[in-house]
C-alpha positions in Angstrom: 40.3 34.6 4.4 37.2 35.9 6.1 37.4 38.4 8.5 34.6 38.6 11.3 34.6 41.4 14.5 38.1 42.2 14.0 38.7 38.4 14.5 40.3 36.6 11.0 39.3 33.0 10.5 40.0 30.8 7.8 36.9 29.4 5.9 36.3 25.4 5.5 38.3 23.7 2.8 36.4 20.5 1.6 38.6 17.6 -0.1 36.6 14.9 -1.7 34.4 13.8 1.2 36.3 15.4 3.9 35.7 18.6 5.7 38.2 20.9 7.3 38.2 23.5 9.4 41.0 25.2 11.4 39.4 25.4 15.3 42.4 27.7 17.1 41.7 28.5 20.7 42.9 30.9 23.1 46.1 29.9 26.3 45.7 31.6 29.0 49.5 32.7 28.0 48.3 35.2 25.1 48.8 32.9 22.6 47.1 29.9 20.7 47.0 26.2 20.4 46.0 25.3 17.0 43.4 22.3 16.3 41.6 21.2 13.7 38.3 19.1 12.3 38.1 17.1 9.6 34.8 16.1 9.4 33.0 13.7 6.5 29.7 11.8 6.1 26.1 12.6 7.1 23.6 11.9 9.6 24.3 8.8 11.5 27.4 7.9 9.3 29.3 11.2 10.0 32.7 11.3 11.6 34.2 14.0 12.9 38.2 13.8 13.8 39.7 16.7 16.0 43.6 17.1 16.2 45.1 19.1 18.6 48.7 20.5 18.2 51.7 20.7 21.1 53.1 24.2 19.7 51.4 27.2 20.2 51.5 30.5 18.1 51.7 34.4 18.6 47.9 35.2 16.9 44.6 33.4 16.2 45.8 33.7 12.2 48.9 31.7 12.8 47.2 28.5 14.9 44.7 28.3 12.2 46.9 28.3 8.9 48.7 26.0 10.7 46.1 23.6 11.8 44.6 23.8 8.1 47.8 22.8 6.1 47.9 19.8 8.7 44.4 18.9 8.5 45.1 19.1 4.6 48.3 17.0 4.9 46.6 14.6 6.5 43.4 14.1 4.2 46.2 14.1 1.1 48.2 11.1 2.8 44.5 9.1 3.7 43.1 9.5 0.2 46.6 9.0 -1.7 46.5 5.4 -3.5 48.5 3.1 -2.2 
């Protein structure tokens, strides 16, 4: 974990091709909607997929570890032979 400005993020996680990063914003409740990008490719052959989340969580930290282990979930299921 990287902490910047008294703000903690989590860094990147690349899988294979893929890309992810945990993209958690702010509610105007307090608390945080967790999304996440799972990017791959380069140039004009990049993708970039966003997922955003129904829950929300207490802190920044939370929304992101959770939208990482989902972006990770779902990167494990796509790339898992068939």
């Amino acid at each position: 974990m990287i902490h910047n400005n008294n703000t903690s993020s989590l860094t990147p996680v690349t899988i294979g091709k893929y890309r992810i990063a945990a993209c958690p914003r702010p509610l105007e409740t307090g608390r945080y909607a967790a999304q996440v990008s799972i990017a791959s490719g380069s140039g004009s052959a990049s993708t970039d997929r966003v997922m955003r989340f129904c829950d929300d969580f207490p802190s920044h930290d939370a929304a992101a570890h959770y939208a990482l282990s989902q972006g990770i979930i779902w990167v494990s299921e796509t790339t898992r032979p068939q």
